[in-house]
N, C-alpha and C positions, 0 to 999 in steps of 0.2 A: 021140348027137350026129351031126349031117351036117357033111359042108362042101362049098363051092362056089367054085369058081371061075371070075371073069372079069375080060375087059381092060376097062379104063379108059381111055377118050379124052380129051387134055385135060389133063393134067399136064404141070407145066414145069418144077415146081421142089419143096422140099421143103415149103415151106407149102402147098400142093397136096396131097401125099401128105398129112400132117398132115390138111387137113381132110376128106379122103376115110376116113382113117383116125375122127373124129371123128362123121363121118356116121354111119357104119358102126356105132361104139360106143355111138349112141344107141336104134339100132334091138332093143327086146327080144326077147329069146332070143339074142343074138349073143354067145358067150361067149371069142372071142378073133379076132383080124384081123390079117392082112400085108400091107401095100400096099408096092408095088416101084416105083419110079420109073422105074426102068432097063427093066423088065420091062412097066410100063403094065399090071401086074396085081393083081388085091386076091384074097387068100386068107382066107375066111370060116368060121370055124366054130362051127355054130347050133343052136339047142333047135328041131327041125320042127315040136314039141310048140305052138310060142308064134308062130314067124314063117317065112316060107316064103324062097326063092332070090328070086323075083321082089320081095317088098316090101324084099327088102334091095341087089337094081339100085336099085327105084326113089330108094332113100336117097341114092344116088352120086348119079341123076339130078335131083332135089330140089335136091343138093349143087353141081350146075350140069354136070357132069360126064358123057360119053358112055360107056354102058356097049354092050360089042359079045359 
């Protein structure tokens, strides 16, 4: 398993984190997620095997959401 982390632009509240967190859950290989509100960060960890760091920004970014 790998993990990844980055910030998230764009959160305001907790349906925000919620759907960045959903984003996230739908992308496979992703086998668990922390998004922080406070922190504007999402903590990721993935099968490298199934899905790479970049296709799981672009999930957030799909999600509407600026990933830095």
């Amino acid at each position: 398993m790998d993990r990844v982390e980055f910030s998230v632009k764009g959160m305001t509240c907790d349906n925000c984190v919620n759907s960045v967190t959903q984003a996230l859950k739908q992308v496979d290989g992703v086998k668990a997620t922390q998004v922080t509100l406070a922190e504007e960060k999402a903590r990721v960890t993935f099968d490298s095997n199934v899905t790479t760091a970049d296709q799981i920004k672009e999930a957030v970014r799909q999600a509407g959401y600026e990933v830095a």
